[in-house]
C-alpha positions as a LaTeX table, in Angstrom:
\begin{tabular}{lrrr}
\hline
Residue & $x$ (\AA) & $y$ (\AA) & $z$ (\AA) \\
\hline
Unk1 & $-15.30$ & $-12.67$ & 6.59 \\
Unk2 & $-16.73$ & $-12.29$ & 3.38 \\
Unk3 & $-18.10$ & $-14.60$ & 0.30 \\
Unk4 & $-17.28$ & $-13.46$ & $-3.48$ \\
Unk5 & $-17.65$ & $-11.62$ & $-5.29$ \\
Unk6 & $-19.19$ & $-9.14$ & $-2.32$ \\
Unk7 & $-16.63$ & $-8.50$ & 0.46 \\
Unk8 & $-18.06$ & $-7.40$ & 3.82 \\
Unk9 & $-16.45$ & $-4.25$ & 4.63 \\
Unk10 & $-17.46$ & $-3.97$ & 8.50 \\
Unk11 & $-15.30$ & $-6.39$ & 10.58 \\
Unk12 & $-12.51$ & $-7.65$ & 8.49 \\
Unk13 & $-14.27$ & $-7.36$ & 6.73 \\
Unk14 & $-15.43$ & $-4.38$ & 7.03 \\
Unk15 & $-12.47$ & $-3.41$ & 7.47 \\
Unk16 & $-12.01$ & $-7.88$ & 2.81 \\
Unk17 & $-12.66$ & $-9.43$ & 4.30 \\
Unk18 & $-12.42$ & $-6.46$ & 4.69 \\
Unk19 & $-9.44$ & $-3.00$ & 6.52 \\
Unk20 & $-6.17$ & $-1.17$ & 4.02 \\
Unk21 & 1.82 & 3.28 & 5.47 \\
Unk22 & 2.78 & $-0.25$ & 5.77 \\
Unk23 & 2.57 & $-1.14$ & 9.29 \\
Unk24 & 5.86 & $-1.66$ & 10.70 \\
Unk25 & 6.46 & $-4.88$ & 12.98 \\
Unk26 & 5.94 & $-2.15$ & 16.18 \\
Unk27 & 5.77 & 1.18 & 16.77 \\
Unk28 & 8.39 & 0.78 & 19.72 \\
Unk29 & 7.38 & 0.74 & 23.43 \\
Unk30 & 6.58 & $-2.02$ & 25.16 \\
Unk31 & 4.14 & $-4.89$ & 24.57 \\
Unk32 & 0.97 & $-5.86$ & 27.00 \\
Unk33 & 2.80 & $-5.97$ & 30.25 \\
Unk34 & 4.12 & $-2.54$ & 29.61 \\
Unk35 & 0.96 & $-1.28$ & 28.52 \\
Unk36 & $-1.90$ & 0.19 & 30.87 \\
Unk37 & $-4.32$ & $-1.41$ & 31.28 \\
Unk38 & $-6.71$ & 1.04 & 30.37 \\
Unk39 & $-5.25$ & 1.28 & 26.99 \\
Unk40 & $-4.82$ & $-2.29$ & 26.17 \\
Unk41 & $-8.39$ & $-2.49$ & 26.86 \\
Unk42 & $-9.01$ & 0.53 & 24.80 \\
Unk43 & $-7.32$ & $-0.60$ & 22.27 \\
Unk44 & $-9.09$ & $-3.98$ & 22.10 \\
Unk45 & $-12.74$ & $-2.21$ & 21.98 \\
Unk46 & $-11.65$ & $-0.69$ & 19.50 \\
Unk47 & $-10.56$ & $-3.17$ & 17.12 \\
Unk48 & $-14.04$ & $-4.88$ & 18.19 \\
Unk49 & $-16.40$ & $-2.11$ & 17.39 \\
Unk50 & $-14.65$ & $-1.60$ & 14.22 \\
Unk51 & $-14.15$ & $-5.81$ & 12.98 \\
Unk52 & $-17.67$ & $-7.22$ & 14.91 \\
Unk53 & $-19.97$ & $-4.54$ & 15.37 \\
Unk54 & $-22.86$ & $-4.01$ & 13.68 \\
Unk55 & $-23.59$ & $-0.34$ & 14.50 \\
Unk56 & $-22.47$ & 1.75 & 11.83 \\
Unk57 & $-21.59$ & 4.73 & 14.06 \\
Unk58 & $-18.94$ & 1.72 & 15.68 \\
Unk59 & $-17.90$ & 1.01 & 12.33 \\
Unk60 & $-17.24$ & 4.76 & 11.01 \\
Unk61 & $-16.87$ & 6.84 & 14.23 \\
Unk62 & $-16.15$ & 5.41 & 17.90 \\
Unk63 & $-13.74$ & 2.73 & 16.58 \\
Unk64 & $-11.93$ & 4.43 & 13.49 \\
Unk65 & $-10.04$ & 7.03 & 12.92 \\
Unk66 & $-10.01$ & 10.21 & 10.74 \\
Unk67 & $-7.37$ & 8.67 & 8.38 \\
Unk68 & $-9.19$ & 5.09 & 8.18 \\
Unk69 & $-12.69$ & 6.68 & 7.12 \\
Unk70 & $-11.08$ & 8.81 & 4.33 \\
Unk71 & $-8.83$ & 6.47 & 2.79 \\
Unk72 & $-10.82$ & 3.65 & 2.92 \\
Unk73 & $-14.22$ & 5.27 & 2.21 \\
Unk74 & $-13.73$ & 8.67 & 1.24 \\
Unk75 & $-15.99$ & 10.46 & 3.25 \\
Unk76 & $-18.09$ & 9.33 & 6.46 \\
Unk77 & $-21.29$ & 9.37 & 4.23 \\
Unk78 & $-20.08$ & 6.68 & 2.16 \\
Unk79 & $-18.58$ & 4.54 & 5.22 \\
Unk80 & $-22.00$ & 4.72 & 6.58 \\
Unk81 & $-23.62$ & 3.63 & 3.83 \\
Unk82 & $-21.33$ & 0.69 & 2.73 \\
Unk83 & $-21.71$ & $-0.15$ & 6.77 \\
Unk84 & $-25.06$ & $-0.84$ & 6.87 \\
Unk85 & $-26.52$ & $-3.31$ & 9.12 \\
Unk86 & $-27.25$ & $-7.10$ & 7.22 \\
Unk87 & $-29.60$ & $-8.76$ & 9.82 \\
Unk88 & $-28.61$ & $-11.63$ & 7.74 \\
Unk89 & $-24.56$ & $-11.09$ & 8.15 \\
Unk90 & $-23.25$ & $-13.29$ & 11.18 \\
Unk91 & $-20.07$ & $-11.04$ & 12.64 \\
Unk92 & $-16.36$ & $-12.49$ & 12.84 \\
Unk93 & $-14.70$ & $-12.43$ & 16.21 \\
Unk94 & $-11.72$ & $-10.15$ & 16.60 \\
Unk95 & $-9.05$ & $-11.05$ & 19.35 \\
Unk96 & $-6.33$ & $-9.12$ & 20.22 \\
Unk97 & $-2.59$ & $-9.54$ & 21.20 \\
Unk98 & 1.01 & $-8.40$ & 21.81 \\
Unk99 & $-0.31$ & $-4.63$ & 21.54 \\
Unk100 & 2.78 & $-2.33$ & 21.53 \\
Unk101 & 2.26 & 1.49 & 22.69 \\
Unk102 & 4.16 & 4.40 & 21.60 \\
Unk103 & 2.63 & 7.69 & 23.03 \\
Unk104 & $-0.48$ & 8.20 & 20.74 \\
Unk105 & 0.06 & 5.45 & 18.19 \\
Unk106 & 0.14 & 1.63 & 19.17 \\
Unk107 & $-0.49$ & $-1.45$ & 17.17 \\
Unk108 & $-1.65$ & $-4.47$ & 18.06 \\
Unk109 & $-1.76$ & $-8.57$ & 16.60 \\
Unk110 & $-5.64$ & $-9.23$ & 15.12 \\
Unk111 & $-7.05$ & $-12.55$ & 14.88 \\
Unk112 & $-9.87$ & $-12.07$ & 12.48 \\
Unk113 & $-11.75$ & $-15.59$ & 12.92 \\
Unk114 & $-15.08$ & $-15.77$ & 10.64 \\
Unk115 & $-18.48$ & $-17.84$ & 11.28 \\
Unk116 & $-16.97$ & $-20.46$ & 8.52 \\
Unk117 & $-13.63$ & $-20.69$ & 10.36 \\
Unk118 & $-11.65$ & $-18.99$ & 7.83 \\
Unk119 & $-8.79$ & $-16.72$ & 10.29 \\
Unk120 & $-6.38$ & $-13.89$ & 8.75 \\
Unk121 & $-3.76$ & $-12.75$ & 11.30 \\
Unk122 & $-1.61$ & $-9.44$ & 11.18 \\
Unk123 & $-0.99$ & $-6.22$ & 12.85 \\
Unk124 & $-3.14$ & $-3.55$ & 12.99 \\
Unk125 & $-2.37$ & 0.13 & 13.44 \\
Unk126 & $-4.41$ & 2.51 & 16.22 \\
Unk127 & $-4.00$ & 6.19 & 17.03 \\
Unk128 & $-5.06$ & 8.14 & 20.23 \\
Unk129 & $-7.82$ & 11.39 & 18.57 \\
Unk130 & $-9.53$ & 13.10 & 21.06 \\
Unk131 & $-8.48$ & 10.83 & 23.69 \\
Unk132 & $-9.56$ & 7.90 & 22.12 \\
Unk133 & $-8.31$ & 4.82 & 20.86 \\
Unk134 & $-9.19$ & 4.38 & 17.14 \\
Unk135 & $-8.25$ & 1.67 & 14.27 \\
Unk136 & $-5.69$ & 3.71 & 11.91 \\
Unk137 & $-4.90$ & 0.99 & 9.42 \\
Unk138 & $-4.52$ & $-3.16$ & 9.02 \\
Unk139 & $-0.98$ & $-3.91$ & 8.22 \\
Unk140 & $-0.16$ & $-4.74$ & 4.44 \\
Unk141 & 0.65 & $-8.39$ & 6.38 \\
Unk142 & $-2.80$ & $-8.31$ & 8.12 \\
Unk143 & $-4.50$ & $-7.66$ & 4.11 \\
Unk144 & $-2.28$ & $-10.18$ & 2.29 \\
Unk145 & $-3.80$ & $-12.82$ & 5.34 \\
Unk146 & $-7.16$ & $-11.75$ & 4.68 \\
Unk147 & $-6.99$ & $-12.28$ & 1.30 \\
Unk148 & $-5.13$ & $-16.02$ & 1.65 \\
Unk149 & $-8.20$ & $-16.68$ & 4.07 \\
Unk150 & $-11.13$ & $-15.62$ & 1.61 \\
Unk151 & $-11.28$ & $-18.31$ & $-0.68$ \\
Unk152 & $-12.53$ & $-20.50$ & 2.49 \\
Unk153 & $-15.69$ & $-18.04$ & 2.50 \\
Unk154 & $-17.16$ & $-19.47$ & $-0.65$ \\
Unk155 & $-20.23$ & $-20.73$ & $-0.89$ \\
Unk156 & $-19.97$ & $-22.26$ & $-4.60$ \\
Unk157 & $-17.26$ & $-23.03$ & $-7.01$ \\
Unk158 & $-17.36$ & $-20.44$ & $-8.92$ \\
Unk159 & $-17.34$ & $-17.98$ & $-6.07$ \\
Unk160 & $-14.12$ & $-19.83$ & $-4.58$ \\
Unk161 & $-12.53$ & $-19.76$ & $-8.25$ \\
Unk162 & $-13.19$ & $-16.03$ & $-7.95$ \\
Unk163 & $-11.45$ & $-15.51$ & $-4.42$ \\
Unk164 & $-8.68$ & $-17.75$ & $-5.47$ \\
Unk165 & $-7.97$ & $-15.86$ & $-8.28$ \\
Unk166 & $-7.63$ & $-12.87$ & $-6.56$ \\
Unk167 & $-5.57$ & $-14.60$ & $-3.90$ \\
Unk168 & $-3.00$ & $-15.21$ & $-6.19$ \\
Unk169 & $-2.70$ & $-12.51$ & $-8.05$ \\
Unk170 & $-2.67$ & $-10.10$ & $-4.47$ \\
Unk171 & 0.59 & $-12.06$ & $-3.85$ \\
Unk172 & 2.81 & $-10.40$ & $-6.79$ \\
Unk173 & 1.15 & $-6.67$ & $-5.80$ \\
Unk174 & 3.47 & $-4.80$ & $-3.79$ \\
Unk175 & 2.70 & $-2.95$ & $-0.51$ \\
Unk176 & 1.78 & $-0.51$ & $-2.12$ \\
Unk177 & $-0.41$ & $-1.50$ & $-4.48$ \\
Unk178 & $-2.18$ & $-3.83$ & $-1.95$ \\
Unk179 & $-3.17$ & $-1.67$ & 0.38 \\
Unk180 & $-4.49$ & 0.60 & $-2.71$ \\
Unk181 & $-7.07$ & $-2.29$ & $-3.79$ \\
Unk182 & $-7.67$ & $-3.59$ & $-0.36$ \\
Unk183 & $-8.98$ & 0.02 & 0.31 \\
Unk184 & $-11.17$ & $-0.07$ & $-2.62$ \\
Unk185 & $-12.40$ & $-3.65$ & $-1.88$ \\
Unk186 & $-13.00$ & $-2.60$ & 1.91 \\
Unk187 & $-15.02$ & 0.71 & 0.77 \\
Unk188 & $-16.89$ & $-1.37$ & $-1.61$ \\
Unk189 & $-15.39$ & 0.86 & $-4.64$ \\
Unk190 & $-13.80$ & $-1.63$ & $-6.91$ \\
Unk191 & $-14.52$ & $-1.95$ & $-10.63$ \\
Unk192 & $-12.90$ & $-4.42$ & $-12.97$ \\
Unk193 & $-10.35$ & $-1.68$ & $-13.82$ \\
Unk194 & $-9.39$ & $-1.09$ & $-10.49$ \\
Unk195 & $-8.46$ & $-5.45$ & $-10.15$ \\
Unk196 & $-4.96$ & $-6.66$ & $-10.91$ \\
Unk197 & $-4.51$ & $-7.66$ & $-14.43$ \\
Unk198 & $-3.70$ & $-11.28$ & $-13.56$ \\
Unk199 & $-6.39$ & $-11.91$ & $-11.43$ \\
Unk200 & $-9.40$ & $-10.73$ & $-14.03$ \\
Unk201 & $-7.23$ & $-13.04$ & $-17.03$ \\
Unk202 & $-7.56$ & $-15.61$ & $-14.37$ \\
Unk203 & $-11.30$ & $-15.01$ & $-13.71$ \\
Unk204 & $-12.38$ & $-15.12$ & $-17.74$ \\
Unk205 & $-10.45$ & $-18.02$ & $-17.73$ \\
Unk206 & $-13.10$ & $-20.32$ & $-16.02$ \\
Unk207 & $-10.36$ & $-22.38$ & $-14.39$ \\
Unk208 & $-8.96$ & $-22.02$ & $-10.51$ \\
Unk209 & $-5.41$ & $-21.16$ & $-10.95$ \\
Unk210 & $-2.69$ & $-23.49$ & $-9.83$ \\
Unk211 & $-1.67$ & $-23.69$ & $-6.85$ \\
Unk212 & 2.06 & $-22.98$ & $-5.44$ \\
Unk213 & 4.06 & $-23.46$ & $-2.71$ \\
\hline
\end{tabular}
């Protein structure tokens, strides 16, 4: 997935760590065994070239749609450029399950599983354009998982007091406001202003915030 304060942006990352309409538990049709088997297959490239590749045409073209691109990166430029290939960036492995196919929209479960073992679980939206399968959206579930997992990512302390801090204070945002700084996180266009209050007075703290159950 990702390490702080840098979030990879390709596979779930790119998606947090990283990939941000809240997805609704299905979009109605039937699951996998209902499913042809063309699409299911499809629909699982997909979320592969988008969460594990490292070709940037993968990450911003073949496996993501219209919609993703712009309101994740703005324009395709800028996806290609916050896509670019890290020889020194292992990939996360992207399974997926229980897809569910409407017509031209589906979504599908996405087990986002990352070289360190951290996993973030939730649906993902895809849309048929031009015939294709393509990754529409994660779910606001799929985000708030990702962003439980990160703190696992760390490589120091102060990197996991970072993540943690941001952890907790994703929990109080609504959907809403989730998905609005996941998109900026996954884009790679956050600035302090654009964190959640709570999580930058928990940062300049200097202490990892409490923990709750």
């Amino acid at each position: 997935m990702a390490t702080a304060p840098r979030v990879p942006t390709r596979r779930l990352s790119r998606p947090i760590l990283a990939a941000l309409c809240a997805v609704t538990a299905g979009c109605g049709g039937g699951d996998d065994g209902d499913a042809e088997p063309s699409d299911t297959q499809e629909i699982r490239g997909a979320v592969e070239r988008v969460m594990e590749s490292q070709d940037v045409r993968d990450q911003c073209e073949t496996g993501a749609s219209d919609r993703f691109v712009r309101e994740v990166y703005v324009t395709l430029a800028r996806c290609r450029r916050a896509n670019r290939p890290d020889e020194d960036e292992e990939p996360d492995s992207a399974t997926s399950s229980a897809t569910r196919i409407d017509g031209d929209e589906a979504t599908t479960v996405v087990t986002l599983t990352s070289v360190k073992g951290a996993r973030a679980t939730g649906r993902v939206a895809l849309v048929k354009q031009d015939g294709t399968w393509k990754v529409d959206r994660l779910g606001v579930g799929f985000l708030r998982s990702i962003f439980a997992a990160l703190p696992e990512e760390a490589a120091t302390a102060g990197e996991r007091r970072v993540l943690e801090c941001r952890a907790q204070a994703t929990r109080e945002l609504s959907d809403a406001e989730l998905r609005r700084f996941g998109n900026r996180l996954i884009g790679q266009q956050l600035t302090e202003e654009s964190f959640p209050a709570a999580a930058v007075r928990c940062i300049r703290r200097g202490a990892p915030p409490a923990t709750t159950a």
